[in-house]
N, C-alpha and C positions, 0 to 999 in steps of 0.2 A: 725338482722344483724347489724353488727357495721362498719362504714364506715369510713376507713384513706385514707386521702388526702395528700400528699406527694408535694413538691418542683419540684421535676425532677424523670422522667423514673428509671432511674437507682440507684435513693433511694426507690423509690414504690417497684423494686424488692427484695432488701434488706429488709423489710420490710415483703413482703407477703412470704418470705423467712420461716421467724422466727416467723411467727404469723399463719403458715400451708395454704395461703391461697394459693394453688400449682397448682389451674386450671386459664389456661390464656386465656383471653376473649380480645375482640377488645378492649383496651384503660383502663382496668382494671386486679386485679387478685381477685381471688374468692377460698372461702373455710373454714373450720374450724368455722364459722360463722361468717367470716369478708371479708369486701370487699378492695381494697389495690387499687387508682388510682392517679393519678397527675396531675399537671401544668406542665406548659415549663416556669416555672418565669411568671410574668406578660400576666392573659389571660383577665383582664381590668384596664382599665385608668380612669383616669378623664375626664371630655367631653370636644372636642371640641368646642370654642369661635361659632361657625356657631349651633353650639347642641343645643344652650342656645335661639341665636337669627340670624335669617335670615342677619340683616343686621351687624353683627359681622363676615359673613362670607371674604367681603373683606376690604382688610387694608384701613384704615382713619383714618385720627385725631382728626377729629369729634364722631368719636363712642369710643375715649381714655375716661378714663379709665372703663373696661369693667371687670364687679363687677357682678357677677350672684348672687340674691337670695339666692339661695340654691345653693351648687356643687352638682352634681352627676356623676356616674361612668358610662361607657357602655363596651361592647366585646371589644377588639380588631379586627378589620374588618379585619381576617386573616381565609381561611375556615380551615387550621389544628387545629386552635384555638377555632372555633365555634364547630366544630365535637367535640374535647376533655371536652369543657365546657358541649355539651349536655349531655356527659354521665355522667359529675358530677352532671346536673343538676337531672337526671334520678335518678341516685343511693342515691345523696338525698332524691329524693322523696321516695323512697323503703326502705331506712335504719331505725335503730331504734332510732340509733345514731352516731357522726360524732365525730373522732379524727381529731386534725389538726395537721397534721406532715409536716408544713412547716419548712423551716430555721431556729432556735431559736434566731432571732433577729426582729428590728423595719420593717424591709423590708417586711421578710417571712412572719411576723404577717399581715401584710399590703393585701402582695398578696394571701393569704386566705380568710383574712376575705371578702375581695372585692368580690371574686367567691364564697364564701355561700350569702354573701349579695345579687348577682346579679341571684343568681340560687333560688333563696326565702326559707333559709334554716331556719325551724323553730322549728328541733331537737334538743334533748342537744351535748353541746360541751364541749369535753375535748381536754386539751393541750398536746403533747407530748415535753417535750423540755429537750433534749441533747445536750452534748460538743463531742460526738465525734459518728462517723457512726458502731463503731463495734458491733459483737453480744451484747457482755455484754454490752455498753453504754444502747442501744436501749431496750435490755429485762427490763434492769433497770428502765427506762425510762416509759416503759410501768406500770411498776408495781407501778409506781408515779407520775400521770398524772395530771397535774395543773388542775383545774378551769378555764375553760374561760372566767369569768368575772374576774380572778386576772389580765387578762394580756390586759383588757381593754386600764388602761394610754399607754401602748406601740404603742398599735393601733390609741389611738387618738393624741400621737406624729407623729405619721410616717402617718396620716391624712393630719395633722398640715403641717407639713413640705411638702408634693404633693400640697398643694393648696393655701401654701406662695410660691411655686415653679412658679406654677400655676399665680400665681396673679403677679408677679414682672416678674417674665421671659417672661410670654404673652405680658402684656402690655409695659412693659422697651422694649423687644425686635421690637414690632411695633412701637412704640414713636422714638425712637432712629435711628428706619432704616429709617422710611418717612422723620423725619426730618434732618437726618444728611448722610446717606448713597447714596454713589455716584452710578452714575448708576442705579436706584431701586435695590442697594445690601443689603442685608439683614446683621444689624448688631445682635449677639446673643448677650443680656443683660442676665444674671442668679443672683443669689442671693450668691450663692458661687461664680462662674465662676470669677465675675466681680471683686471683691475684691483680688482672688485670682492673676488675672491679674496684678491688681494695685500693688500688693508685688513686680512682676518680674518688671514694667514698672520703679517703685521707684528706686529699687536698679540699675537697667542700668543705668539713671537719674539720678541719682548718682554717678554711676563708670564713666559716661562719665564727666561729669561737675567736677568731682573731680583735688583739684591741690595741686600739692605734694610739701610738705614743708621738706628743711634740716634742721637738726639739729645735733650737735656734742656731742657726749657722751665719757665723761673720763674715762679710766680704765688706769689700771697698771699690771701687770706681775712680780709676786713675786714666785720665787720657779719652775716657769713654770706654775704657778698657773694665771688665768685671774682674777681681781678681778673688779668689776664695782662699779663707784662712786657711795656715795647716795644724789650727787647733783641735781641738775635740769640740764634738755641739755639745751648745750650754742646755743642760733639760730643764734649767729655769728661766724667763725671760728676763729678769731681773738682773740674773748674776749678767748674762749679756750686754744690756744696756749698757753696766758699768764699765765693761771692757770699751764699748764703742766711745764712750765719754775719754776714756785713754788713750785710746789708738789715735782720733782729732788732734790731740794735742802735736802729735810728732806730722811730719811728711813721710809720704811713701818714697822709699830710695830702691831704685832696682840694683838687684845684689848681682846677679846672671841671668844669661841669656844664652840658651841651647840652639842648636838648629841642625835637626838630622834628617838624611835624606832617607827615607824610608820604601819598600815595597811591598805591595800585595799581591799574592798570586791570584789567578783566576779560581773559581771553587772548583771542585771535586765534580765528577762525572757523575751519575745517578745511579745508585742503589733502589729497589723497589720500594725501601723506607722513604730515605729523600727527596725521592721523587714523589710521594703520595703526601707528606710532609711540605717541600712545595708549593703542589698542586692544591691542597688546601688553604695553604697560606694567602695565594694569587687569586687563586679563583676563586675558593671556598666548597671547592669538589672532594666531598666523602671519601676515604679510601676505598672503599668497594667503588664507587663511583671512577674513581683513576686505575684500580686496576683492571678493572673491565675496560676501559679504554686502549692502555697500553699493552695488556693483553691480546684486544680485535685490532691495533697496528703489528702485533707481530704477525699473527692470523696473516694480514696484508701484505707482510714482509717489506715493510717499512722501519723498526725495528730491530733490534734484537732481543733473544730471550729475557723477558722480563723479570722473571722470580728470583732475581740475584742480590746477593748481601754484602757483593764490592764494587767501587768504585774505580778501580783501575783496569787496566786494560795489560795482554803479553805484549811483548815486545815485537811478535811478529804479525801482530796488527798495526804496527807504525808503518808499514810500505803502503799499506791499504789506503791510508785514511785521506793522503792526497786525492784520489779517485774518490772516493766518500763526498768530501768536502763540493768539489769541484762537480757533484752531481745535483748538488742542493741548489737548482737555476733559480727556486723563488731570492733565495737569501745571497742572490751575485753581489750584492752591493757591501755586504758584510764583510765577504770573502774577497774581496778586491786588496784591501791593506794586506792578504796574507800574499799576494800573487808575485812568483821572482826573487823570492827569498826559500831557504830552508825551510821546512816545516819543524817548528820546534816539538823538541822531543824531550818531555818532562819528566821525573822519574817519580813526580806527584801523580800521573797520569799512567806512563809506561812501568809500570813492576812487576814481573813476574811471579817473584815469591808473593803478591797479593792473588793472585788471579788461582783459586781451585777449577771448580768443572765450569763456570762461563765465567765471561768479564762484563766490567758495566754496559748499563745499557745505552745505544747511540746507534745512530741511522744506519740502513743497510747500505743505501746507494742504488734505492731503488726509485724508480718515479714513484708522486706521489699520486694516490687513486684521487679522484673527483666526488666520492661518496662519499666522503669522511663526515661525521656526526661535529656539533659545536666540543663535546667532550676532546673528542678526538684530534681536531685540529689546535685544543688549546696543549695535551700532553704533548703533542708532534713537534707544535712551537716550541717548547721548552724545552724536550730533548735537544733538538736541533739546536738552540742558542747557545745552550750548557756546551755542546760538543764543540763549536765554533770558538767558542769566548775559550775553550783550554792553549789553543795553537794562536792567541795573542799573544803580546808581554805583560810581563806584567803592569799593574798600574803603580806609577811613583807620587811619590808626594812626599811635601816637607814640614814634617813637625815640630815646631819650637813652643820653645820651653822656658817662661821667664821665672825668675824666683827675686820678691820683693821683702821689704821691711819695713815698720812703722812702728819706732822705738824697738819696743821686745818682741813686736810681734809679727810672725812670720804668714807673707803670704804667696801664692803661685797663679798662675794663666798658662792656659797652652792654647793652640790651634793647631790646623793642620789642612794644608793647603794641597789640592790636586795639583800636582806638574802634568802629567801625561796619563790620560784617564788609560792606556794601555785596553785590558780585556771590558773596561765597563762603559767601551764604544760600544758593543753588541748589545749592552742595557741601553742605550739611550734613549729610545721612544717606547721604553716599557712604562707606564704609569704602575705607583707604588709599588716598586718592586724594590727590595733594598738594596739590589747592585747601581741603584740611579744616582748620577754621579749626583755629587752635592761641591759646593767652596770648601768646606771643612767639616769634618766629623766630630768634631766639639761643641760643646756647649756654649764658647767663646767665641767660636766665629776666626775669620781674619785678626791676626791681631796687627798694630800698628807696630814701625821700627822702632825699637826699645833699646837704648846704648845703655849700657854696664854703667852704672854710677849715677847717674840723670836722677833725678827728684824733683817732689811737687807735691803741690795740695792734692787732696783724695776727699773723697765721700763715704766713710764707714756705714754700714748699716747691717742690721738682722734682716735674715731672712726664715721668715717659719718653714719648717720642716715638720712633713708627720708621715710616719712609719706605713707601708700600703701594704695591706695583704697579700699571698701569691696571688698570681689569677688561675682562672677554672682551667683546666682544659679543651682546647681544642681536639679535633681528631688527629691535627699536626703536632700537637706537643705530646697527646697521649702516645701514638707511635714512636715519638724520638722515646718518648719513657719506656716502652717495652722494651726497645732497642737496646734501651741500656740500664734495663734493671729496673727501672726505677730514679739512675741518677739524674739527675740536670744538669747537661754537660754540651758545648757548643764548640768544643776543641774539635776537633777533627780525627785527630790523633788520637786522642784520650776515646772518643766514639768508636773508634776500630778495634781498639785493645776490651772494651767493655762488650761489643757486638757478641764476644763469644760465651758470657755467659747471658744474653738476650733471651725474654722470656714471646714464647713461638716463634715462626718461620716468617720470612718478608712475604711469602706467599699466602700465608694463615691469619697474619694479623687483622685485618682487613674483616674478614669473615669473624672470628671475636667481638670484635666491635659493632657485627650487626647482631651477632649473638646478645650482647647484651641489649640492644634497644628491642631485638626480639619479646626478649624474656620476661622485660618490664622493669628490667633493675637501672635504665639508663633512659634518659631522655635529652634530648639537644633544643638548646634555648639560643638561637639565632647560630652565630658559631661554638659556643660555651656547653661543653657535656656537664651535665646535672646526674647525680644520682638521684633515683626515687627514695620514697621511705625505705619499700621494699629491698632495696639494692644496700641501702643503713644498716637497715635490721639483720642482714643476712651477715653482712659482715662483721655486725658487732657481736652475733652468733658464736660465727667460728671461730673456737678457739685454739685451733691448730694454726702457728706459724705457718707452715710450712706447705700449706694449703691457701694462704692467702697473701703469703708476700712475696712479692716481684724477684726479692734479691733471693729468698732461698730456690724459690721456683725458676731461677734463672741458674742457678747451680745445675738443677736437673737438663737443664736447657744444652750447658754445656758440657756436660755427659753423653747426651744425644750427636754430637758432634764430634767430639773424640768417637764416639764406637761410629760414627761413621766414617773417619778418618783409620779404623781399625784398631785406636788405642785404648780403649776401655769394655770391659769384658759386658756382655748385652744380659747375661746371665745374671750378673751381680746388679745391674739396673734394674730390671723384672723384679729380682730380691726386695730389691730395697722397697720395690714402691709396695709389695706383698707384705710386707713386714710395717710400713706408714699405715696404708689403709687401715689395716686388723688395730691397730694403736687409736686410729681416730675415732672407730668403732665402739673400742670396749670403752674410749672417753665420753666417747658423745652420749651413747647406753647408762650413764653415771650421773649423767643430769638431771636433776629432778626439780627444775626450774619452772615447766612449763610455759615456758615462752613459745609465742604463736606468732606466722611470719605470713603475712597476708599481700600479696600482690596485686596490685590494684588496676596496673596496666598491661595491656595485651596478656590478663592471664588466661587460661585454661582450665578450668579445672578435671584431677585424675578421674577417668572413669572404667578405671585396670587398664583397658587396651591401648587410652586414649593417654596416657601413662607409660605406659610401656614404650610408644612411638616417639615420646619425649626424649628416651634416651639416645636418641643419632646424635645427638650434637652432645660431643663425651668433651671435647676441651677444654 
């Protein structure tokens, strides 16, 4: 008998669906010569600090930093949890062999192998791993079933990552609330969370201390035409006036005149970032909010796997995506410009050396269900659009470029006119969306026909200028920052190359960000995240780099990905974060500041147990 262990209830039934196993038993299905059971996610952990050692169970500063031997895992103290594990442990015991038909990523690998490890599973394993829940995904699937020692490095990443969690979030979290939190409140330290924080605390710190400086910019009015100096701005308005008294005297003479045909490709296919990035943009939907969405469309199999960090697709997904396309009946009218031609095949889109274990996310080619949530039908729309708008042309347009003179001084004009809106037909009837087509993406507008040499009266004048703050973050600009460290960056390119030292997982960030409104260090003011006092104070606390900024914690980031790629040793990672903790310890211990950090929203206060239970959210 061959045993599949499945993620969730509701893929186990899909599963003994298609593999005949049609007798249903208490917490399992049976038949055909396979057995078909699940998890509910996570049915063990890492152990408790009290697991390890008795006097670990109450907080002291004396028992910092608290470094177990060995980690090991146990149940979840939950009895749905213990009943569901006994029967995996049972059918283990009875099978000949075990499929793991967990999640196809570092998590699902994680919550598997933990329930064979703690069920004492000493059969062979084989992997199932799919991008998407439909029959054919899954029979495929079956009929190509990995190795489960291939997918080992995955497992000892997403080890790695639970017990760097583990070690900086337990201990930061005690260290931090004994000695700095008011009231015995419990402050949360995580290895993501904390840095994450530091992003939103900077930039307020920022917009609030910011001071806005004028400056005066020359332009002139020729033809009806606005043309801007290529001066520097005057920071006096004085010294400016004098130039406009000069510039009057002469005519404006056009010196050249450019005109290039230019093109834009259609965007990028959807990563779990971008797409939640987005979906917040359009709609103003939460990332927890969009991944729970696109999540319940894979569920639907409408979809595919969502927890992915590329945007491109294999190459032998290009036969597919005609049948794809051509399933999507709501969107016929879209798809009519594609029909009786080639389906173009971009190497923006099709690349293989981008695609590790899934590719971006885009429709399966399944109907759509009739129960869909408002959430749901706005992620569906937009997958769907993004995936339509790649297999247009691109959009053209003509840029021109004049460059003028009045006496000594130099001035320019551009515009930039649509010829052929190409892929931003699929935007047309999106309100504020910014693929919506416009005349020109300038400042200028249309410009008029300008010949080389031609002159005339002009209208010089200042225009005040004053220096604007950044703005706060969004949930959509704080994920693209995770993503990439911390930079601010809209390249594409430059985004892909940055992704890999990205501080958490496209499937964790999300859960972070409730983490901190949880906590009370974060609050949201219409779309604009706000840090609290509480969320100030903690940060201007810590004075470990290396605990609070984006860019170093993204280094660890991409350490985690090498060892799950198999090129960085998991041993020397453990190290290192053993050897930070014990440093931030004997720092922190040294302080004799007495600074007290009081939370003021959704806090808690420790009352040992009610303290102890604090610690599950180690990120």
């Amino acid at each position: 008998m061959i045993l599949c262990i499945t993620e969730k209830p509701s893929v186990g039934r899909d599963i003994a669906r298609i593999l005949g196993a049609t007798t249903q038993k208490t917490g399992y299905y049976e038949g055909n010569g396979y057995c078909v059971t699940w998890t509910f996610g996570h049915l063990c952990c890492l152990k408790d600090p009290a697991d390890y050692r008795d006097t670990w169970r109450r907080w002291s500063l004396s028992s910092l930093p608290m470094i177990p031997e060995r980690f090991g895992i146990k149940l979840i103290d939950q009895d749905s949890i213990k009943v569901q594990f006994n029967t995996i442990k049972k059918l283990i015991e009875e099978c000949d062999s075990v499929v793991n038909c967990g999640d196809a990523g570092q998590e699902g690998e994680l919550i598997q192998r933990w329930v064979m490890q703690k069920a004492g599973c000493k059969k062979p394993v084989e992997r199932l791993w799919i991008s998407s829940l439909t029959d054919e995904s899954i029979k495929e699937g079956f009929r190509k079933l990995r190795p489960h020692k291939e997918l080992e490095p995955l497992y000892t990443a997403g080890l790695c990552r639970a017990i760097g969690d583990w070690i900086l979030g337990l201990n930061a979290t005690r260290l931090y609330s004994l000695k700095y939190g008011a009231d015995r409140q419990v402050l949360s330290i995580g290895r993501v969370q904390t840095p994450t924080l530091a992003l939103v605390v900077n930039r307020q710190l920022e917009i609030e201390n910011f001071v806005p400086k004028d400056s005066w910019e020359l332009r002139t009015v020729y033809r009806d035409c606005q043309f801007v100096s290529t001066m520097k701005q005057f920071d006096r308005k004085e010294d400016g006036e004098k130039v406009v008294e000069d510039v009057a005297k002469y005519p404006l003479v056009i010196t050249d005149v450019q005109k290039k045909l230019g093109k834009e490709a259609p965007p990028r296919l959807f990563d779990l970032t971008s797409l939640q990035v987005e979906c917040n943009r359009k709609f103003g939907m939460s990332a927890d909010a969009t991944l729970k969405a696109i999540q319940s469309l894979y569920e639907k199999k409408v979809t595919t796997y969502p927890r992915v960090d590329t945007t491109f697709l294999t190459d032998d997904m290009y036969p597919k995506c005609k049948g794809i396309l051509n399933s999507l009946k709501p969107y016929s009218a879209l798809l009519d410009p594609l029909r009786g031609a080639k389906l173009r095949k971009s190497k923006k889109v099709f690349d293989n050396s981008k695609v590790t274990d899934h590719h971006a996310i885009i429709p399966t080619g399944q109907p759509f269900p009739g129960n869909l949530s408002a959430d749901e039908k706005s992620v569906l729309d937009t997958v769907v659009l993004r995936f339509i708008s790649v297999f247009y042309p691109d959009c053209s347009f003509e840029q021109t470029s004049v460059k003028a003179e009045a006496g000594k001084y130099g001035f320019k004009a551009s515009g930039k006119v649509i010829l052929d809106l190409g892929w931003k037909m699929v935007y047309q009837n999106q309100k504020n969306d910014q693929t919506d087509d416009k005349s020109t993406d300038s400042d200028d507008g249309t410009l008029p026909a300008f010949t080389k040499g031609e002159s005339g009266p002009h209208r010089p004048m200042l225009v005040k200028k004053t220096t604007q703050p950044p703005k706060y973050y969004t949930e959509g600009t704080l994920l693209k920052a995770m993503e990439t460290a911390g930079a601010s960056v809209d390249d594409e390119e430059l985004r892909d190359a940055l992704k890999a030292n990205g501080i958490g997982r496209p499937s964790t960030r999300a859960a972070i960000i409730e983490i901190l409104y949880k906590r009370g260090y974060m609050r949201k003011e219409r779309k604009s995240l706000r840090a609290t006092q509480a969320g100030i104070d903690l940060i201007a606390t810590i004075d470990n780099e290396l605990l609070k900024s984006a860019k170093l914690t993204g280094i660890w980031e991409g350490r985690l990905r090498k060892i799950e790629r198999g090129e960085y040793d998991a041993a020397e990672f453990i190290g290192q974060l053993k050897q930070m903790i014990s440093e931030i310890v004997i720092s922190v211990l040294k302080d004799n500041s007495n600074r007290q950090i009081a939370v003021q929203q959704n806090a808690t206060k420790d009352s040992g147990k009610g303290g102890a239970a604090k610690e599950n959210d180690r990120r």
